[in-house]
OpenMM code with the backbone's topology and positions (N, CA, C; nanometers):
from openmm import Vec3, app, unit

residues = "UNK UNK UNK UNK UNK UNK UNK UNK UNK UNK UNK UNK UNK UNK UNK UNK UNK UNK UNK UNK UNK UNK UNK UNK UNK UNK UNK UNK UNK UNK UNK UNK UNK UNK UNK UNK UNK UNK UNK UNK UNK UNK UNK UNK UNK UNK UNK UNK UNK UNK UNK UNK UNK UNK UNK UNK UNK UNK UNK UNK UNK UNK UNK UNK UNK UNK UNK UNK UNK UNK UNK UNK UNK UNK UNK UNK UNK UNK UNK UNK UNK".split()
positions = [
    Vec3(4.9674, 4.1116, 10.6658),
    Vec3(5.0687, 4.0278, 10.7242),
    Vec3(5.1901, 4.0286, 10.6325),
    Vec3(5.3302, 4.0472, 10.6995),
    Vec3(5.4361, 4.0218, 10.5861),
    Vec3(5.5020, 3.9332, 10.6743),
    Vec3(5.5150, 3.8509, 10.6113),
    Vec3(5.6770, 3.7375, 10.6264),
    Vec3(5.7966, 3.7076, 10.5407),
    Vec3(5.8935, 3.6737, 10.5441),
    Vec3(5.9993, 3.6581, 10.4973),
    Vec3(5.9869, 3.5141, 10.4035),
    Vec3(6.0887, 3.5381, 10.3196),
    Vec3(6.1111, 3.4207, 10.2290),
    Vec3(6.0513, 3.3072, 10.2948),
    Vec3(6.1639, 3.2579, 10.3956),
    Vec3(6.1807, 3.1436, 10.4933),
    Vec3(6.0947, 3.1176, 10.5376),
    Vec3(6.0085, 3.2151, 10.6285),
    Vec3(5.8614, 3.1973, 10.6777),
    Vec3(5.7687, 3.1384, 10.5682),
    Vec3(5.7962, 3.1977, 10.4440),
    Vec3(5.6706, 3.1581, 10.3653),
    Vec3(5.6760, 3.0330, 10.3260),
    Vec3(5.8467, 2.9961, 10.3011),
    Vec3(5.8234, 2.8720, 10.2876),
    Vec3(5.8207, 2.7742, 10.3245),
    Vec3(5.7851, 2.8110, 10.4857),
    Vec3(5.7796, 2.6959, 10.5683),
    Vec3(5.6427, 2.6759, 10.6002),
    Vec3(5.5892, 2.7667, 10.6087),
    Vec3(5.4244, 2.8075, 10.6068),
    Vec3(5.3522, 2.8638, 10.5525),
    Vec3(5.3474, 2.8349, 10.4137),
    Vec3(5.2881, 2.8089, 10.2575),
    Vec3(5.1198, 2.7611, 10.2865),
    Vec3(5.0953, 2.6503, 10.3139),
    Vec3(4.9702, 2.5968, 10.3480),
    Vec3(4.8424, 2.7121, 10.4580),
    Vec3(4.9598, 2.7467, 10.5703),
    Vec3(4.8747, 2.8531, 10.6140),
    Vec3(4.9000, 3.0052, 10.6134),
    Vec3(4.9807, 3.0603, 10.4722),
    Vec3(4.9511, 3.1590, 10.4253),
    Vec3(4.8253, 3.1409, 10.3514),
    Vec3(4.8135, 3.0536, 10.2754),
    Vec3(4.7134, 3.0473, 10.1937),
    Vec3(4.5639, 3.0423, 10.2375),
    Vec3(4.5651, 2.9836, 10.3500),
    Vec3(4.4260, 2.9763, 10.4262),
    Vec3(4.4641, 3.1602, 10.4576),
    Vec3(4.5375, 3.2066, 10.4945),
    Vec3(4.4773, 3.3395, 10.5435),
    Vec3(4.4593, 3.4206, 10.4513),
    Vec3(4.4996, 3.3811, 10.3435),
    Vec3(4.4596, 3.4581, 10.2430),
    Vec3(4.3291, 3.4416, 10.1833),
    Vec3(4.2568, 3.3033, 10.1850),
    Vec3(4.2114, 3.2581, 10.1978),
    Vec3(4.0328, 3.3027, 10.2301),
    Vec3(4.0878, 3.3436, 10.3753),
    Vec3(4.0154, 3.4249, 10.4939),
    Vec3(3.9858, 3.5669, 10.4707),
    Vec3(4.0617, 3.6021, 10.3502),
    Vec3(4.0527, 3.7720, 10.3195),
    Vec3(4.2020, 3.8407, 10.3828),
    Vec3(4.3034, 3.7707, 10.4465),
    Vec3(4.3828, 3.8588, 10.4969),
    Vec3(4.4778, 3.8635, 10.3584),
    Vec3(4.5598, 3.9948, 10.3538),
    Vec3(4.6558, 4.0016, 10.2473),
    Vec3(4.7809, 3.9677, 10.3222),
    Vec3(4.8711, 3.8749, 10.2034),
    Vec3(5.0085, 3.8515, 10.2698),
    Vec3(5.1098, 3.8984, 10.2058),
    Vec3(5.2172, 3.9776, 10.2151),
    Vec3(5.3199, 4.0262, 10.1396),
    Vec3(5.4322, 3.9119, 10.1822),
    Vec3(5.5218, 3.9213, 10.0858),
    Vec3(5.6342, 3.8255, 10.1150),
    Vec3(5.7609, 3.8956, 10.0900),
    Vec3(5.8324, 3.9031, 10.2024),
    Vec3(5.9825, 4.0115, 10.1797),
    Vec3(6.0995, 3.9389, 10.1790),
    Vec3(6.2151, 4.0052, 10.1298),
    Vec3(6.3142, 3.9667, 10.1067),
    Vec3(6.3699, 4.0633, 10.1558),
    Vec3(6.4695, 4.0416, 10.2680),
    Vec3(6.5869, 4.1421, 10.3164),
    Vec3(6.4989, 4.2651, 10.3754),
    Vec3(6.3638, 4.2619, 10.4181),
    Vec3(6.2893, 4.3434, 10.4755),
    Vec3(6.2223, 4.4141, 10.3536),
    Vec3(6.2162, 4.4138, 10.2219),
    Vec3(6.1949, 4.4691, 10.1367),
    Vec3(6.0277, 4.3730, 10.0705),
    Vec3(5.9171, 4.4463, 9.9864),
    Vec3(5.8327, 4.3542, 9.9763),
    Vec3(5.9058, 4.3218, 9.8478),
    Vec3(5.8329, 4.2025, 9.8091),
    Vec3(5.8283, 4.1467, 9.7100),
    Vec3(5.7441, 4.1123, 9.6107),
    Vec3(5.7131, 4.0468, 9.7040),
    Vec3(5.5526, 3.9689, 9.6371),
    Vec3(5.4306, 3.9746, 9.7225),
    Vec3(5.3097, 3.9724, 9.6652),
    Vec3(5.1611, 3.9882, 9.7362),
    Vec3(5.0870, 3.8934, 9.6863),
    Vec3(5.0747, 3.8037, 9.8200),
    Vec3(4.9439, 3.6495, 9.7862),
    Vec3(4.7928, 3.7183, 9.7448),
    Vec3(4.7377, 3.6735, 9.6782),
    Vec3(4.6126, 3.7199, 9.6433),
    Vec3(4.5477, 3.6474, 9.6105),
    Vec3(4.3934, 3.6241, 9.6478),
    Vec3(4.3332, 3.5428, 9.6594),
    Vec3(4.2566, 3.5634, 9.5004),
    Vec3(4.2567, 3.4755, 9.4119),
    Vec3(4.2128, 3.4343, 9.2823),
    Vec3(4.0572, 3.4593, 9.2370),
    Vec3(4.0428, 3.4950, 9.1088),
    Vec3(3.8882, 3.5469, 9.1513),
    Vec3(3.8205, 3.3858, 9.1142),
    Vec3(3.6925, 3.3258, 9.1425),
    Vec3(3.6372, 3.1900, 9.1299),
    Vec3(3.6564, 3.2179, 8.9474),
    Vec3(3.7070, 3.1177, 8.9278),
    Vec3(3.6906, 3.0341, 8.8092),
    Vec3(3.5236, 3.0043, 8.7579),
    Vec3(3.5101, 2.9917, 8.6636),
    Vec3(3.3712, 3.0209, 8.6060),
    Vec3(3.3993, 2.8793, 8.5603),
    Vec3(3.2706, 2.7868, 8.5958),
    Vec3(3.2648, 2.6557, 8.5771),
    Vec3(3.2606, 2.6646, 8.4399),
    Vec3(3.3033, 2.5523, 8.3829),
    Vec3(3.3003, 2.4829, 8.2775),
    Vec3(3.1576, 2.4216, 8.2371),
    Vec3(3.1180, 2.4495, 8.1222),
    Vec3(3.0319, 2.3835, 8.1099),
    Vec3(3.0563, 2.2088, 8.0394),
    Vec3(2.9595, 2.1959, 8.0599),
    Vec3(3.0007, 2.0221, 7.9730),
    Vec3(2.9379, 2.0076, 7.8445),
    Vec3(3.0492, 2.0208, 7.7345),
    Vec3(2.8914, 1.9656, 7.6382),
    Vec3(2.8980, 1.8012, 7.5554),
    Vec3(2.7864, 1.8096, 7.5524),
    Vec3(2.7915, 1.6291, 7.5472),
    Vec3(2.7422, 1.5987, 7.4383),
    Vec3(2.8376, 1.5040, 7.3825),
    Vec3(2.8338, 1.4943, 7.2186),
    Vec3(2.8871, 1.5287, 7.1126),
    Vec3(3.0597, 1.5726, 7.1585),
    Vec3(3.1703, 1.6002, 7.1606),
    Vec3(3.1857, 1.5125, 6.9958),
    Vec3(3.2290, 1.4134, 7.0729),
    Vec3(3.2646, 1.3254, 6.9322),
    Vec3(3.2114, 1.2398, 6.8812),
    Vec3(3.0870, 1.2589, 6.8763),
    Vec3(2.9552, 1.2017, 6.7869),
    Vec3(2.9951, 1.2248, 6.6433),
    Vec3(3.0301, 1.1174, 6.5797),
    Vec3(3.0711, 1.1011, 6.4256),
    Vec3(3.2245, 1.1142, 6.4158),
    Vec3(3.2868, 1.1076, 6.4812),
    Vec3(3.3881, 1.1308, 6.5503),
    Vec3(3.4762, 0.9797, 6.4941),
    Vec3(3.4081, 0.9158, 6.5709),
    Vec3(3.4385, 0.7548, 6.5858),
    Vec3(3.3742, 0.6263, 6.5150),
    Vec3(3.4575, 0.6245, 6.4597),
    Vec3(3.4418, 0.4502, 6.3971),
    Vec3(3.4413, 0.3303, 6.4307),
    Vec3(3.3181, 0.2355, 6.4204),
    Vec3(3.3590, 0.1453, 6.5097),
    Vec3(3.3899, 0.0096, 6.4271),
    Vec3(3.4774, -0.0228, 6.4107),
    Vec3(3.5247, -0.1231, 6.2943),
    Vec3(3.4777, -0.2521, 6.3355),
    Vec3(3.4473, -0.2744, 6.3886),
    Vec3(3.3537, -0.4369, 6.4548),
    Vec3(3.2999, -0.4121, 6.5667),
    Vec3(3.1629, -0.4281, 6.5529),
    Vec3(3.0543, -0.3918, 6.6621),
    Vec3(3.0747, -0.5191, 6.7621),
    Vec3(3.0999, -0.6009, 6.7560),
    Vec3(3.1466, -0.7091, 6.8389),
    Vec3(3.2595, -0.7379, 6.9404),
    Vec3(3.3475, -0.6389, 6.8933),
    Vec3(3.4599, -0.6291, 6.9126),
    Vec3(3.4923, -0.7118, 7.1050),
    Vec3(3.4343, -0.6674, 7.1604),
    Vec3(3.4364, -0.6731, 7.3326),
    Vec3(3.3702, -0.8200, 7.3549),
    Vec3(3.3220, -0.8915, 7.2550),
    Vec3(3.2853, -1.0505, 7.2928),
    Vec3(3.3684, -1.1671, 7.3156),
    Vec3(3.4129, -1.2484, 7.3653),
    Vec3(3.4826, -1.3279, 7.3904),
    Vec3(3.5622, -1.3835, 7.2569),
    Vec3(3.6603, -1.4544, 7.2395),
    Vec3(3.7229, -1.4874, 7.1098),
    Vec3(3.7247, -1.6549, 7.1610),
    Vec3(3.6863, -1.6549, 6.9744),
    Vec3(3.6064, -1.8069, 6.9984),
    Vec3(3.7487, -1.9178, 7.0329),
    Vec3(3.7554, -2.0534, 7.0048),
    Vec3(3.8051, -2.1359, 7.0731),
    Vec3(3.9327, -2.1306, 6.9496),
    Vec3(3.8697, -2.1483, 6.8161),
    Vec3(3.9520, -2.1151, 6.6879),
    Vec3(4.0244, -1.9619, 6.6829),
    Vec3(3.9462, -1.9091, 6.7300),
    Vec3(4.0307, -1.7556, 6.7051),
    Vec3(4.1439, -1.7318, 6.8749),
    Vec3(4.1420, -1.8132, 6.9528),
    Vec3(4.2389, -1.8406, 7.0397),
    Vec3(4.3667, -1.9259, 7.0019),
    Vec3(4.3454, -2.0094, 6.9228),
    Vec3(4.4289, -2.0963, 6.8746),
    Vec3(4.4949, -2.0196, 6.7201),
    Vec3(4.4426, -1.9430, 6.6643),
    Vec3(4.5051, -1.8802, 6.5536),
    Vec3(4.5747, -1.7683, 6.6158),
    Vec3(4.5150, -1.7247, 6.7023),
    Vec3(4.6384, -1.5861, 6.7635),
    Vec3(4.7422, -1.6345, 6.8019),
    Vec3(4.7150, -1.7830, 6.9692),
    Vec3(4.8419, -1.8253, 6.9965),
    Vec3(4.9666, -1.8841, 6.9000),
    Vec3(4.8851, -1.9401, 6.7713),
    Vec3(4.9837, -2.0052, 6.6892),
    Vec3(5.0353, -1.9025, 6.5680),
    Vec3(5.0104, -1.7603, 6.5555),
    Vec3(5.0691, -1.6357, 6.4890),
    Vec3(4.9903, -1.6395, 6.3613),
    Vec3(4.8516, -1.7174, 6.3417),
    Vec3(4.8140, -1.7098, 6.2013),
    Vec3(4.6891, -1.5971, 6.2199),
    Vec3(4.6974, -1.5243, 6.3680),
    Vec3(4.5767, -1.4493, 6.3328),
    Vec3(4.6335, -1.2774, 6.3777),
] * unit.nanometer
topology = app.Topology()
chain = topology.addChain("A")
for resn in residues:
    res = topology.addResidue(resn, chain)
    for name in ("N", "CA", "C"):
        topology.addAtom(name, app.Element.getBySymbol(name[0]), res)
């Protein structure tokens, strides 16, 4: 299939499905080719590995995520904490 600039860029979404599909699409300019859509070879999954940043991280107060007591509310609001 060849289409023109204009064509392609009006119908981008379903060049791509036909390419997609196995069809090849050239894209011309002034009747001339240009460019050729080509369908990408699959990407090779990623693996995951887990445990990345084990020792990584410090945890400076294991508490940290517990509520702040009634005194440590009143020292933040009043700038002494």
């Amino acid at each position: 299939m060849q289409v023109s600039v204009a064509d392609a860029k009006n119908k981008l979404p379903e060049l791509i499905k036909a390419v997609e599909d196995g069809e090849p699409v050239t894209i011309c300019r002034r009747g001339l080719p240009v460019v050729d859509i080509v369908r990408t070879k699959k990407p090779a999954p990623r693996k995951i590995k887990l445990g990345r940043l084990k020792g990584k991280i410090k945890v400076l107060d294991p508490d940290w995520w517990k509520p702040m007591t009634d005194e440590e509310v009143e020292d933040f609001l009043s700038g002494r904490g």
